[in-house]
N, C-alpha and C positions, 0 to 999 in steps of 0.2 A: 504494500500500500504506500508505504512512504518514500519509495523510489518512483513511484508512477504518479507523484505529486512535481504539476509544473512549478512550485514555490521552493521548490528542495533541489538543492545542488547534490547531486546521489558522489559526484567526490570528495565531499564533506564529510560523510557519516560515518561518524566511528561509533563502533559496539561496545557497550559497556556490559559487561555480566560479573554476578557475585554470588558465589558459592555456587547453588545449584544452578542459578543463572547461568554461570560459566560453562557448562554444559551448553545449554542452549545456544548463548554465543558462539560457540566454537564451532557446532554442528551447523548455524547461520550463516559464520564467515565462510566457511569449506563451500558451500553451496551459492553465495550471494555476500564477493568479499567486499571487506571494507574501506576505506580510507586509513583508519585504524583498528587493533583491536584491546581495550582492556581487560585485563580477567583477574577479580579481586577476589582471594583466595580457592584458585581453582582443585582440578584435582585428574588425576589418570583417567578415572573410570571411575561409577560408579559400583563395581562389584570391588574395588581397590579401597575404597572409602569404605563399604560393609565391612569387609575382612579384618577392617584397621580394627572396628569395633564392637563386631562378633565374629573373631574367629574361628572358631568351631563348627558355626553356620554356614550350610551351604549355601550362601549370600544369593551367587548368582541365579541360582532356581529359583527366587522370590522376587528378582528384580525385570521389571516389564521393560522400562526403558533404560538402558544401562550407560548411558552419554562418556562415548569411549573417545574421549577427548583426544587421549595421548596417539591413539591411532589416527587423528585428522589434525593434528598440528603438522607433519610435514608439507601437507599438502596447502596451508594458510598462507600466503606471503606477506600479505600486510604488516605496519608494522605491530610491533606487539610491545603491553606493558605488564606485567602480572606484578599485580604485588599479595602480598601473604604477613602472616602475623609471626612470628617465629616459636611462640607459643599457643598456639592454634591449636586445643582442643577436637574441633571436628572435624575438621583437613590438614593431615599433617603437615607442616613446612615442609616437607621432603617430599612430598607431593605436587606440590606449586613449583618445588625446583626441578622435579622431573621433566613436568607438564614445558616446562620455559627450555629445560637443555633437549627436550622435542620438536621443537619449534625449529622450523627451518632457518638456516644460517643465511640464506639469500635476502633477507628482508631484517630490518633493524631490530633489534629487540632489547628490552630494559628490564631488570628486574629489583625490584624494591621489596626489601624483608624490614620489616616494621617492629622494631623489638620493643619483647614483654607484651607485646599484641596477642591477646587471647578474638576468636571469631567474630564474637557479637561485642568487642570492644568500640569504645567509640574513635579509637584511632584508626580504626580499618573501615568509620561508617566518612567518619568529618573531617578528622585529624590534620592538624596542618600539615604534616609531611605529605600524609597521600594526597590532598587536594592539592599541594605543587606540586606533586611529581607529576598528575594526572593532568595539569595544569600545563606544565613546563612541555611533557612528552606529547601533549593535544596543539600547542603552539610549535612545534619543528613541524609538525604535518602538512 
């Protein structure tokens, strides 16, 4: 809808996604890329994010949509920003670094770890670091 708007510059629009967003994003950009893409506290897969936190479960027989991010980051060329909390309770920080060292090296990419940042902190909602970074990396575009 919003690329078939005559008032929208469609080389403007960068994707923002968070958390499970980030899935959707990523599965977005692969199909319909962007100008930019951010992904605030992404994650590999969603059966990768179960296992983190029932491992015993055999996660992916329960999950319908399973947003295997890490499998369409090479395919993304946009640039790319992901930032992460480095104490991130729901998606591990080492998730958001996988997700970024996926990420094709043909297209720019930045990554911001935002320390003592727990998920639903407000430094990963408002925080002045992220709102520059998102700031700074939306202004080179």
């Amino acid at each position: 809808y919003v690329v078939g708007r005559p008032d929208v510059d469609r080389e403007r629009i960068a994707y923002f996604g968070e958390s499970l967003g980030t899935g959707v994003a990523v599965t977005l950009a692969a199909e319909q890329p962007p100008a930019a893409l951010v992904l605030r506290s992404p994650f590999m897969s969603m059966v990768d994010v179960g296992r983190t936190h029932y491992p015993i479960l055999p996660v992916r027989w329960f999950l319908r949509d399973r947003y295997t991010s890490g499998e369409r980051m090479a395919r993304i060329q946009s640039p790319l920003l992901v930032i992460a909390g480095d104490r991130d309770r729901v998606i591990p920080v080492e998730q958001s670094r996988q997700l970024y060292d996926a990420a094709s090296s043909a297209s720019p990419k930045e990554l911001l770890i935002v320390r003592g940042a727990d998920h639903n902190d407000a430094a990963l909602f408002d925080g002045d670091e992220m709102i520059a970074a998102v700031d700074a990396f939306l202004q080179r575009r």
